[in-house]
KELO-33697 format. One record per residue (C-alpha): y, z, x; residue in one letter. Coordinates in steps of 0.2 Angstrom, whole numbers, padded with zeros to 4 digits, always signed. Layout:
BEGIN
YZXa ...
REM end
This chain:
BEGIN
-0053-0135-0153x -0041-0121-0148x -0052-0110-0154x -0066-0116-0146x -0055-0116-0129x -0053-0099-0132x -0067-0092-0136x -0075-0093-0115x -0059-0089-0111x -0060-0073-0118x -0077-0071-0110x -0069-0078-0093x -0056-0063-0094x -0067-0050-0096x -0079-0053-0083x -0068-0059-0071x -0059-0043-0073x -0074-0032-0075x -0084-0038-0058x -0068-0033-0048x -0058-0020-0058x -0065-0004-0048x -0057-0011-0029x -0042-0020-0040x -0038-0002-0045x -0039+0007-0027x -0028-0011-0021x -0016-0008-0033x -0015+0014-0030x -0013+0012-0013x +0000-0004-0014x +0008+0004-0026x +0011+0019-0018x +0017+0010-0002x +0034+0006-0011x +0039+0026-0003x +0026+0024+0011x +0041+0030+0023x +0045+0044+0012x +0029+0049+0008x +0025+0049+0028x +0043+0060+0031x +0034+0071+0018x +0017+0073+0026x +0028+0078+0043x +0038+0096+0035x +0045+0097+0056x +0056+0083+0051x +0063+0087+0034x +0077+0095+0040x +0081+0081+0049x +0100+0071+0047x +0102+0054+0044x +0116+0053+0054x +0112+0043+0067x +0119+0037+0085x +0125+0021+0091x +0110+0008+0092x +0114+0007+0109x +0111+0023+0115x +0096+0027+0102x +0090+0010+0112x +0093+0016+0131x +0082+0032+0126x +0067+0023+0121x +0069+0010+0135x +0068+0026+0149x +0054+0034+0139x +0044+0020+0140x +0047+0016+0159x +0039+0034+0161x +0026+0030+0153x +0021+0012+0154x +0031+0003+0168x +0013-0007+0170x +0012-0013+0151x +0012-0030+0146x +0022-0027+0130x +0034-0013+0123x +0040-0011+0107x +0056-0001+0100x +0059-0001+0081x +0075+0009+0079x +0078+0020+0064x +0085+0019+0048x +0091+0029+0034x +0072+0029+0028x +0065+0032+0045x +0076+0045+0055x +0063+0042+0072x +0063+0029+0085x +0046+0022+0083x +0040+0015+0101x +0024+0007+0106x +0015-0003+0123x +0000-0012+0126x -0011-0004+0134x -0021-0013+0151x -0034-0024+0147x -0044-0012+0158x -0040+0003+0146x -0039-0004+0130x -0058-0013+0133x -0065+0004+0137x -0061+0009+0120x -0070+0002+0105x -0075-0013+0113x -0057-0017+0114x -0053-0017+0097x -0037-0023+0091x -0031-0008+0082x -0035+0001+0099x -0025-0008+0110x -0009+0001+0109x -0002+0018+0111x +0014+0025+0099x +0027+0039+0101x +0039+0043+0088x +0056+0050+0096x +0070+0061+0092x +0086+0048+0089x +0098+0061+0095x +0089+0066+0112x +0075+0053+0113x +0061+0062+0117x +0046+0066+0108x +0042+0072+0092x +0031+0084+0099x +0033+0095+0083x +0029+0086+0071x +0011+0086+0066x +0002+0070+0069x -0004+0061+0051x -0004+0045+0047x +0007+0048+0030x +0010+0033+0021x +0003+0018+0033x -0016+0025+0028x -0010+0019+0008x -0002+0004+0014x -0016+0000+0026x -0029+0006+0014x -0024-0006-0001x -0029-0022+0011x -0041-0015+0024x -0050-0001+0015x -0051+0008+0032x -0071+0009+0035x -0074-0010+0037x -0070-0022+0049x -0053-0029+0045x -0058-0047+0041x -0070-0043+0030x -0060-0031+0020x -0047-0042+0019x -0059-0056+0011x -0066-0044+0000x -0047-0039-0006x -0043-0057-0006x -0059-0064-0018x -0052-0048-0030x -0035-0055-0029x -0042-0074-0035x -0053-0064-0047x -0037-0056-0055x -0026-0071-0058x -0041-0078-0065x -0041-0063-0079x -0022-0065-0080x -0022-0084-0086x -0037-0080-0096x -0032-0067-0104x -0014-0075-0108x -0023-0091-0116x -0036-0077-0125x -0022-0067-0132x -0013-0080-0141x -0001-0065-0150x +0000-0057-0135x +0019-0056-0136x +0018-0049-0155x +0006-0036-0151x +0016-0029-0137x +0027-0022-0149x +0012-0017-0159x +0000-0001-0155x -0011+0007-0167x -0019+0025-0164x -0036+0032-0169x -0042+0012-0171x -0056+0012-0158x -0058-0002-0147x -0041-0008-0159x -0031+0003-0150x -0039+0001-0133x -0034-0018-0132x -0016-0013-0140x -0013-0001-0127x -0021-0015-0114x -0009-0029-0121x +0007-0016-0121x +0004-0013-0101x -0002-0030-0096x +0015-0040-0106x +0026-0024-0100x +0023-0030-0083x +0016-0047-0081x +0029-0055-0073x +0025-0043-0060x +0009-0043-0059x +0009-0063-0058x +0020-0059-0043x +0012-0044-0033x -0005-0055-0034x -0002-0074-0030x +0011-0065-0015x -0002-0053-0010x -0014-0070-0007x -0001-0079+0003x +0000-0064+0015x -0015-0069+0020x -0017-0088+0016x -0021-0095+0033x -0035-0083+0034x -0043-0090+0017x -0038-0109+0017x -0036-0113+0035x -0041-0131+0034x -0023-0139+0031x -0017-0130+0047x -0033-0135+0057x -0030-0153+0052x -0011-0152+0054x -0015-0145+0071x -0030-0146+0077x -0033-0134+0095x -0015-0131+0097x -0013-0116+0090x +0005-0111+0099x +0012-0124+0092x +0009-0119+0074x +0013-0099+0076x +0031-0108+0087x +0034-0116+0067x +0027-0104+0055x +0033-0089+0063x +0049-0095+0074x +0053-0076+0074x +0041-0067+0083x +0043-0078+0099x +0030-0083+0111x +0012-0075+0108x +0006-0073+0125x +0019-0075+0139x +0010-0072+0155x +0019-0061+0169x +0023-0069+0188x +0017-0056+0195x +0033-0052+0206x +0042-0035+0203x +0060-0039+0195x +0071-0024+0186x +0072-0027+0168x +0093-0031+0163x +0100-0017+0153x +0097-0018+0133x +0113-0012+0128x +0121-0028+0130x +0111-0038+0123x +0111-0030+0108x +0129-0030+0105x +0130-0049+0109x +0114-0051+0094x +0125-0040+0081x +0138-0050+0085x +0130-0067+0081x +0121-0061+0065x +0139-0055+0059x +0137-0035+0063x +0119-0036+0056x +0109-0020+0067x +0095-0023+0078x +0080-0019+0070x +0065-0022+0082x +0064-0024+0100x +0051-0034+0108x +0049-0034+0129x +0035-0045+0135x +0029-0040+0153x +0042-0029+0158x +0048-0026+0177x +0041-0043+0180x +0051-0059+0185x +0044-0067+0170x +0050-0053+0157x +0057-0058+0138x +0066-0048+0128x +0064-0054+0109x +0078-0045+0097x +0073-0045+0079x +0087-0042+0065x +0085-0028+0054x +0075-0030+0039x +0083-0025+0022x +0098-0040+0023x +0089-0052+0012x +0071-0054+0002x +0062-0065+0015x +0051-0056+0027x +0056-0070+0041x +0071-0062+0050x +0080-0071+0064x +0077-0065+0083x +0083-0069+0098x +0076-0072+0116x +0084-0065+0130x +0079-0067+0150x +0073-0049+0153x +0080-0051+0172x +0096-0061+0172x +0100-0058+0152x +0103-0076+0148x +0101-0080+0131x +0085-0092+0130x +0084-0097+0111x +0086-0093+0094x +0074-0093+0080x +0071-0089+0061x +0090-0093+0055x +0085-0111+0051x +0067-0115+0045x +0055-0126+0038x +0054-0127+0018x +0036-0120+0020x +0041-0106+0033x +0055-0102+0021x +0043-0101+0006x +0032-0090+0013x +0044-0078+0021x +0053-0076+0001x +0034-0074-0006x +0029-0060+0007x +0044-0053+0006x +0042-0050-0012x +0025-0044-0010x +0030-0030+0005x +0047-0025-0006x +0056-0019+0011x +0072-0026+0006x +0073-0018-0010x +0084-0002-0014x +0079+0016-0019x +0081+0009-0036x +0072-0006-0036x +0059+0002-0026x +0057+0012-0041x +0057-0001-0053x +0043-0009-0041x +0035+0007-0042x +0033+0009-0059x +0027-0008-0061x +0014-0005-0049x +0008+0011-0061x +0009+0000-0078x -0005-0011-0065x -0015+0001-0064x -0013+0005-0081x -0018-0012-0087x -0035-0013-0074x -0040+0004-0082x -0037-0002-0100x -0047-0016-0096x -0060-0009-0089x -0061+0007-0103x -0059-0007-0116x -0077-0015-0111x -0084+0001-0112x -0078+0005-0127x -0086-0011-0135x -0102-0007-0125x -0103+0010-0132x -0102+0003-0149x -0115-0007-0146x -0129+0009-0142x -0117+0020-0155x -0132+0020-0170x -0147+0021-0152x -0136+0035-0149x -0136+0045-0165x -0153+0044-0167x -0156+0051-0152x -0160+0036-0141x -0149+0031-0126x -0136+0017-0120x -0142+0003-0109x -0143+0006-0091x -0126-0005-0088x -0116+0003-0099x -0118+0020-0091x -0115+0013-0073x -0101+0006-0078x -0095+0023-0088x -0099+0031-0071x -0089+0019-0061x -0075+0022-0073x -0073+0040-0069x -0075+0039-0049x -0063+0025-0051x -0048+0029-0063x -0050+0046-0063x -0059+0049-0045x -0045+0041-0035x -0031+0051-0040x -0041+0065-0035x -0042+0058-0018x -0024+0054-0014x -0019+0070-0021x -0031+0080-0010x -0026+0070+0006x -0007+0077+0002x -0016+0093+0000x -0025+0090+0017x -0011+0087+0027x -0003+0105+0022x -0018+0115+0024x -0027+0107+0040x -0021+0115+0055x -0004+0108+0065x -0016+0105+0081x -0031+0101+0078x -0039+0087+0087x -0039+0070+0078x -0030+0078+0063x -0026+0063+0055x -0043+0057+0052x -0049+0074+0045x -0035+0070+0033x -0041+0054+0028x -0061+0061+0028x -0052+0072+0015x -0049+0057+0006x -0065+0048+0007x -0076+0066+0003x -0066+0069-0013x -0067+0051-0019x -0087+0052-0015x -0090+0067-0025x -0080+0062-0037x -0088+0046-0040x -0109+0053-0038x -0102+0067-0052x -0097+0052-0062x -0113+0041-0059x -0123+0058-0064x -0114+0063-0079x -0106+0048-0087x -0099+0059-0102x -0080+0063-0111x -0081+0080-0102x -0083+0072-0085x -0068+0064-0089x -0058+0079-0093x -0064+0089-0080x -0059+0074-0067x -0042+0073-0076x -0037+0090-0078x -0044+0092-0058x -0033+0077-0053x -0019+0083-0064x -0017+0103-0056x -0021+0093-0040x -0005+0083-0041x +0004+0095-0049x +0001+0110-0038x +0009+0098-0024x +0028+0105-0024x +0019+0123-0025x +0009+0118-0012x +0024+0112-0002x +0036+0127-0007x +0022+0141+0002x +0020+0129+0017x +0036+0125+0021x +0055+0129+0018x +0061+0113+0010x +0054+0117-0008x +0065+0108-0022x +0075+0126-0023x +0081+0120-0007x +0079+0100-0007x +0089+0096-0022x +0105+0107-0019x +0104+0100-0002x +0102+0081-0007x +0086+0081+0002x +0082+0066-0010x +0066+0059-0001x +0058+0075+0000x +0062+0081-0017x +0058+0064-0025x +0041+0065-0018x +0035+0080-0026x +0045+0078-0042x +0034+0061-0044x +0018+0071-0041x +0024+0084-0053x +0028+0072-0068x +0011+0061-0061x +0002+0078-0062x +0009+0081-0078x +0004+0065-0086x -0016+0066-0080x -0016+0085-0087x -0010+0078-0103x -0023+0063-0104x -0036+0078-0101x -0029+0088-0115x -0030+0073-0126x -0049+0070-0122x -0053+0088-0128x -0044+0088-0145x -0054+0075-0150x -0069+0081-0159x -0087+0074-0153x -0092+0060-0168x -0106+0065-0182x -0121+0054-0185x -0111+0049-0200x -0096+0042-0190x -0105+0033-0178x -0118+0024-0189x -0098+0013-0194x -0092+0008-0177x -0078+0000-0184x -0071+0017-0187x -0076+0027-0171x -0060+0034-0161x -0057+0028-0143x -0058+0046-0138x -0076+0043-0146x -0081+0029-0142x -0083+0038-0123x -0097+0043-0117x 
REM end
């Protein structure tokens, strides 16, 4: 009967893994690289490296970004301040654009509707000098949106991969019934053997994990794909559920008097917030219809003080300063839950070392996904081995799938790699540099992936490898003949977030050059080897 159960299990867990294993492995590159995405954006900007984290009073840093913005949009409906920390050394401002100038734009899409600046904490002006990129958010924002589609679509295509993958988890722990035992087991040289040992080793390594990052990653977005309690619950009044659900953000859409009024200084304010969340910092400043008789000013609490992404606020009369309300320090069980599930899943109040912890949990996913997927080959392969010796050729769905192997697994750390590479050797200003930078991307993945489909072989593999591999690894070489923080300068300085980046694509380089290396010791198989698939070699068993 167990047996029996098991048995379309196992076929459950390789399908299920195998339909969506190509995007599960760009979901989980770009998440997992989002762990560092603000160092990763401090490196793609060198201008700032030299940068201190020694920062001003909040106040001040507050009352800079406050007159920059009445320079620039004294007519916006909404500004937004989000003050540095240790991580992010910039004031990061933005505003609404009009409805007039945000509709003549894209149709009046929602990611054009507002304008950024980033700002110098110590003198609050622009960071001029810094070369526009769009660093780490593009991962972050790639890993769910996969950039050129509309936004609800990618998400529902992300989210039916996520379902797909705790389909293959549950599956494949009811398959592998000595999954436990064989994670202390491996055995090299076994063929498909040691494909699903090195599979079980990375999957058990980080499952608890994995479980996490994927059921989190589906509440993110769970009113998107099962919106029917909250329409029943409801109905039309759709204010009164984001009030309940998300009691920090404040109102959605407050709508200006139209009489001129002079916003109430922030400094204040804030003081009066720390004081109430027991010293805690500001972290984000929200004004709604500034300058206007009707204006809010909406204090969030820093993140980083606990898991939960749901962090209280305050609401403040932007004319007189009277407070108006709290929110978020007392919620709903079901607004609790979901703040401590997406705060797991985002990672933002983790430190350096749990970020690194995350980080490399993230890899053994990627790990597992590629195993999975290099696993079915394998079996595939030994299907056509004896077609093959004789001179005949594997089925059609075994060489797309060889094909989508490389462009996947070995094509897409080609791409991040060459979008680092991108962003030192594009010039400072050139128009719309950051999306030449993430063309970059997109044009080396493509090749990639065409040179895979035409040539599903082993040396397509180790020429993929070994490009990704000196791609990565060249990065702190690439960073010492750009710049003048190279790691002969960063690490006697402490410059920790610059030198950690490129020591992690060194050792990341490293590793793909040494997977390459592997591939070409291993000796092409005789006729006589592969007529006994039981003994073929995973290096093999590749095309």
């Amino acid at each position: 009967m167990k047996e029996g159960f098991r048995q379309p299990m196992a076929g459950l867990h390789t399908y299920s893994g195998l339909l969506v294993g190509w995007v599960l492995f760009l979901v989980f590159a770009g998440g997992t690289a989002s762990y560092f995405r603000d160092e990763i954006t401090l490196w793609m900007k060198p201008e700032l490296h030299t940068t201190r984290p020694v920062l001003p009073p909040q106040a001040e840093m507050a009352g800079r970004a406050a007159a920059l913005l009445q320079q620039r949009a004294p007519a916006s409906q909404r500004w937004f301040i989000t003050l540095p920390t240790d991580r992010e050394p910039g004031i990061r401002t933005s505003w609404a654009r009009p409805p007039e100038a945000a509709a003549s734009q894209a149709g009046g899409a929602r990611r054009n509707r507002f304008e950024n600046v980033v700002l110098d904490a110590h003198t609050g002006q622009p960071l001029a000098k810094a070369r526009e990129t769009r660093g780490g958010d593009f991962l972050y924002r790639l890993h769910y949106d996969l950039h050129y589609m509309p936004a609800l679509w990618a998400r529902w295509i992300v989210g039916f991969c996520a379902m797909f993958m705790l389909v293959a988890i549950f599956s494949g722990i009811v398959t592998h019934k000595r999954i436990f035992k064989d994670f202390f087991t491996f055995r090299p040289k076994k063929g498909q053997r040691s494909w699903l040992d090195a599979h079980n080793v990375v999957a058990v390594l980080g499952l608890p994990y994995h479980l996490m990052i994927t059921y989190t990653g589906l509440v993110t977005l769970m009113f998107m794909y099962m919106p029917w309690g909250q329409q029943a619950a409801y109905k039309e009044d759709q204010k009164t559920f984001q009030a309940e659900i998300f009691p920090a953000s404040g109102p959605r859409d407050p709508k200006p008097a139209g009489v001129r009024a002079e916003l109430t200084p922030l400094q204040p304010l804030m003081a009066q917030a720390s004081a109430h969340w027991g010293g805690a910092p500001v972290g984000r400043i929200t004004v709604n219809n500034p300058n206007d008789a009707a204006a809010t000013v909406i204090l969030a609490r820093q993140e980083g003080r606990d898991i939960s992404s749901s962090h209280p606020s305050m609401v403040f009369d932007g004319v007189s300063g009277k407070l108006l309300s709290t929110a978020g320090e007392t919620q709903a069980a079901a607004a609790q839950t979901r703040g401590l599930l997406y705060g797991l899943h985002i990672g933002r109040f983790a430190d350096p070392l749990m970020r690194a912890l995350f980080f490399l949990s993230g890899l053994s996913g990627c790990a597992m996904v590629a195993t999975g997927l290099l696993l079915w080959a394998v079996k595939e392969r030994q299907k056509y081995a004896k077609a093959v010796a004789q001179g005949g050729r594997a089925g059609w769905a075994s060489r797309l799938v060889d094909g989508l192997n490389i462009g996947a697994i070995a094509g897409v750390p080609i791409a991040i790699a060459t979008y680092f590479w991108a962003n030192r050797l594009l010039p400072v200003g050139m128009a719309g540099r950051p999306d030449m930078e993430i063309q970059s991307f997109f044009v080396a993945w493509g090749m990639a992936t065409v040179a895979g489909l035409a040539w599903p072989a082993r040396r397509m593999w180790q020429v993929q490898l070994g490009i990704g591999g000196l791609l990565f690894a060249g990065i702190p070489l690439l960073n010492a003949l750009t710049t003048a923080t190279h790691l002969g300068v960063t690490l006697p300085q402490g410059l920790w977030r610059v030198a950690g980046f490129d020591l992690v694509c060194l050792a990341l380089g490293l590793a793909l050059l040494s997977a390459g290396a592997w591939l070409g010791r291993r000796k092409p198989a005789t006729a006589r080897r592969v007529a006994a698939p039981v003994r073929t070699t995973a290096a093999e068993a590749m095309p």
